[in-house]
C-alpha positions as CSV (number, residue, x, y, z in Angstrom):
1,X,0.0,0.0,0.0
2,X,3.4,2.1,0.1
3,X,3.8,1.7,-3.3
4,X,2.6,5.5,-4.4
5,X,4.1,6.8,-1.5
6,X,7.4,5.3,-2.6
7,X,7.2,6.6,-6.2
8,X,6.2,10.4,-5.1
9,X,9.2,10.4,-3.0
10,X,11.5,9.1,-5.8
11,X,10.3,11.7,-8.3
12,X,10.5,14.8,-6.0
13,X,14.0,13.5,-4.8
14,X,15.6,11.4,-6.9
15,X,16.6,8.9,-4.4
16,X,17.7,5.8,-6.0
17,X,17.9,3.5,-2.7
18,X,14.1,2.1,-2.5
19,X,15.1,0.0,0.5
20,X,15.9,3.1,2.5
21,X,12.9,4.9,1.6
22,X,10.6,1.9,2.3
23,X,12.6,1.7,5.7
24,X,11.8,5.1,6.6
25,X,8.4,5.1,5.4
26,X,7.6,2.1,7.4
27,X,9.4,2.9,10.1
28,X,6.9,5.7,11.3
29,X,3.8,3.6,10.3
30,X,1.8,2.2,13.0
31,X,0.1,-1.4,13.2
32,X,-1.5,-3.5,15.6
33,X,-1.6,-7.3,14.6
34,X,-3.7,-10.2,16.6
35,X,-2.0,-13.6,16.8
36,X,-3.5,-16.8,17.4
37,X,-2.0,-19.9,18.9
38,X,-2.7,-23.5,18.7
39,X,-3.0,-25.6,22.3
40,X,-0.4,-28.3,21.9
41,X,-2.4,-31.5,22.8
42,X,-1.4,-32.9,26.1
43,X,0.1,-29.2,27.2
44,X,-0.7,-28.6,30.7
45,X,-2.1,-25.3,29.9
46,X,-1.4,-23.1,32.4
47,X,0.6,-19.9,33.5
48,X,0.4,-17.9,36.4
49,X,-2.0,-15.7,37.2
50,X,0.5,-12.5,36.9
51,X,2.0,-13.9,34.0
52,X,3.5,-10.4,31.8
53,X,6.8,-11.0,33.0
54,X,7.0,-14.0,30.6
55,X,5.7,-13.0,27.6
56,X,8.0,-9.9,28.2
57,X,11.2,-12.2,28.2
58,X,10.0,-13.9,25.1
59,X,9.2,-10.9,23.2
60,X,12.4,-9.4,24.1
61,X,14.0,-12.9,23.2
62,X,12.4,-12.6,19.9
63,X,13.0,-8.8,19.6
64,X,17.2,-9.9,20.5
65,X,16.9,-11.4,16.7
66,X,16.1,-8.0,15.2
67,X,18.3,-5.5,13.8
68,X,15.9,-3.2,13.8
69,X,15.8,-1.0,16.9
70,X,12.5,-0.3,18.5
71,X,10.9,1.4,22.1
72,X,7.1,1.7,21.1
73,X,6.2,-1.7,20.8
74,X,3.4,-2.7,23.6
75,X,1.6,-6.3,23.9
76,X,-1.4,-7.7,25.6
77,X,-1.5,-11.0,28.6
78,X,-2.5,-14.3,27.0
79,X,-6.1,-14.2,26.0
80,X,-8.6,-17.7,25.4
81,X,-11.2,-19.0,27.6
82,X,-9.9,-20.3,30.6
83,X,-10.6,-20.6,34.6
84,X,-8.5,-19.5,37.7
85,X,-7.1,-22.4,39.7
86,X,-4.8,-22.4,42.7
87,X,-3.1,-19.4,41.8
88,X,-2.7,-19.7,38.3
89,X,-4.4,-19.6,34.9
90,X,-5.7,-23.0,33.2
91,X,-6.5,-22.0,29.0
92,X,-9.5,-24.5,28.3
93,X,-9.9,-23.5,25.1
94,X,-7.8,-25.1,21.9
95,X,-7.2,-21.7,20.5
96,X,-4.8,-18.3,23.1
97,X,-4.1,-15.3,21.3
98,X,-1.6,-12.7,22.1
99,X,-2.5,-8.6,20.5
100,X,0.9,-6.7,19.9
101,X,1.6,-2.9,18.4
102,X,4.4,-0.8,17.7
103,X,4.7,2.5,15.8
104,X,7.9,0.8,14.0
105,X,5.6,-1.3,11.2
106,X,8.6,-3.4,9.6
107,X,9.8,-4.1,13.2
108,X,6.5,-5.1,14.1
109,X,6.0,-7.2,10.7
110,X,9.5,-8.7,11.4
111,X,8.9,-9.6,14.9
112,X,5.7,-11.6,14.3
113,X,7.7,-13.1,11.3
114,X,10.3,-14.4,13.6
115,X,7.0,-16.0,16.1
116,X,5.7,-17.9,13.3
117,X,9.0,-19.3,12.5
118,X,9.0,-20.8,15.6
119,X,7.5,-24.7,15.7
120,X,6.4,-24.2,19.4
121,X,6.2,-21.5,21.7
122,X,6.4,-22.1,25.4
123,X,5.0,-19.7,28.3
124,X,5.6,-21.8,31.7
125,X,3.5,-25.2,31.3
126,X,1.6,-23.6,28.0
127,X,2.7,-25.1,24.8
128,X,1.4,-23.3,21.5
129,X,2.0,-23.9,17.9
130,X,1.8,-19.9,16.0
131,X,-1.8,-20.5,13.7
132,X,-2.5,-17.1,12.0
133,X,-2.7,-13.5,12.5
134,X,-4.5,-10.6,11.0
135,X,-4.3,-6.7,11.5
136,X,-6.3,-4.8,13.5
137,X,-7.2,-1.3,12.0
138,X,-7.2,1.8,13.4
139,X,-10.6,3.1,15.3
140,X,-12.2,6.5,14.6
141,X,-10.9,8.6,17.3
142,X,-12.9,10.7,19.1
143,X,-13.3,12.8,21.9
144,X,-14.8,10.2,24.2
145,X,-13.6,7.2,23.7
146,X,-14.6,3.6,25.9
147,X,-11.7,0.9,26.8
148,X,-10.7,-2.2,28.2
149,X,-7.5,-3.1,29.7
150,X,-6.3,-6.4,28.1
151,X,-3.2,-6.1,30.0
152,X,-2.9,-4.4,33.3
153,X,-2.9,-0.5,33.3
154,X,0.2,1.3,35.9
155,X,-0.1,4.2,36.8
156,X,2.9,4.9,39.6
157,X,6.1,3.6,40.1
158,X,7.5,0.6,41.7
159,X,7.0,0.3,45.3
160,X,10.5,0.3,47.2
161,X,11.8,-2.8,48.7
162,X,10.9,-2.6,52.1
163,X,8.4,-0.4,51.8
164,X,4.5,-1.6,52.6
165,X,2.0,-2.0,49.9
166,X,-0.2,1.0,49.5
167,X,-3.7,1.1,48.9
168,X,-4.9,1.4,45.6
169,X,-5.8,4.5,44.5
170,X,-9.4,4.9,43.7
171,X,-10.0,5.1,40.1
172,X,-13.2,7.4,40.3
173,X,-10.9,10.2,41.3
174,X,-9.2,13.2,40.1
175,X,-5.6,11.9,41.1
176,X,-6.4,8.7,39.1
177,X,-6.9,10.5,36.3
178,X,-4.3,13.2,36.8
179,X,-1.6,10.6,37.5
180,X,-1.9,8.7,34.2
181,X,-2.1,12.2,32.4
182,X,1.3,12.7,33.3
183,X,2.8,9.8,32.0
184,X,0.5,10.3,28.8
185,X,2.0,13.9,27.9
186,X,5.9,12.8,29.3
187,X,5.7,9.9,26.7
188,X,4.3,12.1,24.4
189,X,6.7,14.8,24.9
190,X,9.5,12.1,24.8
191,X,8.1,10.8,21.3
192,X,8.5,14.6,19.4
193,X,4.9,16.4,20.4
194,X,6.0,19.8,20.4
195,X,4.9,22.4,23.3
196,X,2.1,23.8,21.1
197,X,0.6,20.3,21.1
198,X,0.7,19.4,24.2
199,X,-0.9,22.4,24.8
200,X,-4.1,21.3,23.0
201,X,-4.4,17.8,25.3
202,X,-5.1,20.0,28.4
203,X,-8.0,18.3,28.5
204,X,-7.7,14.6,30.1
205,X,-10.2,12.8,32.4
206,X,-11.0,8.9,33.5
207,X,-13.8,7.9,34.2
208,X,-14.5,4.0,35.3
209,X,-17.2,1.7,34.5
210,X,-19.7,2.8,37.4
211,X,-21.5,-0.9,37.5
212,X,-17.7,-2.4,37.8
213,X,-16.7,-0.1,40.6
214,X,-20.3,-1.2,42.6
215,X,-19.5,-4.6,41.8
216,X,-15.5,-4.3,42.9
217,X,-17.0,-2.3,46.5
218,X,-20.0,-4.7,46.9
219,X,-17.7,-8.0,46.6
220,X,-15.2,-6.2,49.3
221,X,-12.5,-6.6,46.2
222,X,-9.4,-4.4,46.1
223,X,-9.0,-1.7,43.0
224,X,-5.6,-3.2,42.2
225,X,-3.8,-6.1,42.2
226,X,-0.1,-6.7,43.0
227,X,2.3,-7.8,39.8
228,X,6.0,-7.7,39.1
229,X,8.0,-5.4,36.4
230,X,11.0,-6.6,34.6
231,X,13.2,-5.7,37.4
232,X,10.7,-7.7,39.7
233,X,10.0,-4.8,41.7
234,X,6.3,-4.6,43.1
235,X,3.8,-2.6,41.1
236,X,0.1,-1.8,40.9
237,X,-1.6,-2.8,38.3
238,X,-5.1,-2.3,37.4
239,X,-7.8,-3.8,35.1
240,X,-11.0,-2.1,34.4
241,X,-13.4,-0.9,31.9
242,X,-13.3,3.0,31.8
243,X,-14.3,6.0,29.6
244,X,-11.4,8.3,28.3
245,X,-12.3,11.9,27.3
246,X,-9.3,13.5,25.7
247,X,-7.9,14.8,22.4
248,X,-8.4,12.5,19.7
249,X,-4.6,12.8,19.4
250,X,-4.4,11.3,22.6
251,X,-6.6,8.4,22.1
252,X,-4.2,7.7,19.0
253,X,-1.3,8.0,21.1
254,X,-2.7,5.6,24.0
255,X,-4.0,2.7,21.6
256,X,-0.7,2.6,19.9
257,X,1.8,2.6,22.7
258,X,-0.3,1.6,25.8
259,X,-1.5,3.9,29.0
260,X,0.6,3.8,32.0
261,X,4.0,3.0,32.8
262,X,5.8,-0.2,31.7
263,X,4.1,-0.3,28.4
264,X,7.6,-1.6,26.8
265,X,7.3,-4.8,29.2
266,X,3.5,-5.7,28.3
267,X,1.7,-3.1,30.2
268,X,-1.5,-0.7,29.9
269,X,-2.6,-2.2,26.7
270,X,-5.7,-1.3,25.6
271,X,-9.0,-2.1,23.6
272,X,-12.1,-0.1,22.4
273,X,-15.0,-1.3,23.5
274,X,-17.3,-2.5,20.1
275,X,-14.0,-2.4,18.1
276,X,-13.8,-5.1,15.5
277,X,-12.1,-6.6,13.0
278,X,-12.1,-9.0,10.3
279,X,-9.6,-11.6,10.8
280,X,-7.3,-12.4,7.5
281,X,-5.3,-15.6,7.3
């Protein structure tokens, strides 16, 4: 679909290297690309509960094979149907898929290429056999926008060793809201948004599913639960359905790279509620 881009920029320049120019052209094209697995028959099936950390070290594993540099990729946990037992996740379901993005397209393209060249892939007693993918296309942004974490969403930083676990913060309130805005317009600000632009997201606010949040303070349940980054330091995560009004710009910014900190290791990933996609072998 490059194609015409490709020819308008040899004609006005006269650049004879097509590689580069598809390099650079790709290289600051988004995509978002579903992958579905295979159950290996006779795999145990499960993986802990909290269970980013190891998709994290295989994607990076993967990502190790890659010449091609990249820190905008994000990923989602292990999705199929399955049931929580003693502490950890059993898939019941033949088919687990796995959601990854990037702003980097022939990183992105590359990495899954490198998945499906593998027979099996293994996440703790989980064996999967790569079965197809397709790519999932870009929403119509809007001002108001409705979400669901399909990874956990972080909002602070670590908690010090030796420090006690806080209490979640409530996500109905205005520092909930005001802390993720932060980390939204520092990435964004990191990424090349100039001052003018970030002027123009001023506006930012959260709001969570109001029958989730009765149901989380009627069942006596706890906002957040406790997962491990990378560095296996201690962090809040948090997995809710929520309405985002901001800056279109913003919503594109969010569904590409993830909201929240940690996005490079599998965090904050989201998905629109009522967003769909045909799936293409």
């Amino acid at each position: 679909m490059f194609e015409k881009l490709y020819d308008k920029i040899f004609e006005e320049i006269g650049f004879c290297n097509r590689n580069y120019i598809r390099f650079v052209v790709l290289k600051h094209s988004f995509m978002r690309i579903k992958i579905s697995f295979l159950k290996v028959h006779g795999s145990n099936g499960t993986v802990p509960l909290h269970h980013q950390k190891i998709v994290s070290a295989f994607i990076d594993e993967v990502a190790r094979e890659i010449s091609i540099p990249d820190q905008s990729y994000n990923f989602s946990s292990l999705k199929g149907t399955s049931k929580i037992q003693n502490g950890q996740i059993r898939f019941l379901s033949s088919k687990v898929s796995l959601v990854l993005s990037s702003a980097n397209e022939l990183f992105l393209k590359t990495l899954v290429d490198k998945i499906f060249e593998r027979r099996l892939v293994s996440f703790a007693k989980l064996t999967l056999v790569p079965k197809s993918q397709y790519t999932i296309p870009d929403p119509d942004f809007k001002t108001l926008m409705k979400y669901v974490c399909i990874s956990p969403v972080i909002p602070d930083n670590p908690i010090e060793a030796g420090n006690d676990v806080p209490d979640p913060i409530n996500p109905t309130t205005t520092e909930f809201s005001d802390m993720l805005y932060d980390v939204v317009i520092d990435k964004m600000e990191k990424h090349g948004y100039g001052e003018e632009q970030l002027n123009q997201f001023a506006e930012f606010e959260i709001a969570p599913d109001a029958d989730y949040i009765q149901k989380i303070i009627s069942n006596q349940k706890k906002f957040a639960r406790l997962y491990k980054n990378n560095d296996n330091l201690s962090i809040l995560g948090y997995l809710l359905p929520f309405t985002m009004h901001a800056h279109p710009e913003v919503h594109k910014f969010v569904w590409q790279q993830g909201l929240g900190k940690f996005t490079l290791q599998g965090y904050g990933m989201l998905d629109i509620v009522g967003h769909s996609a045909e799936e293409t072998e």
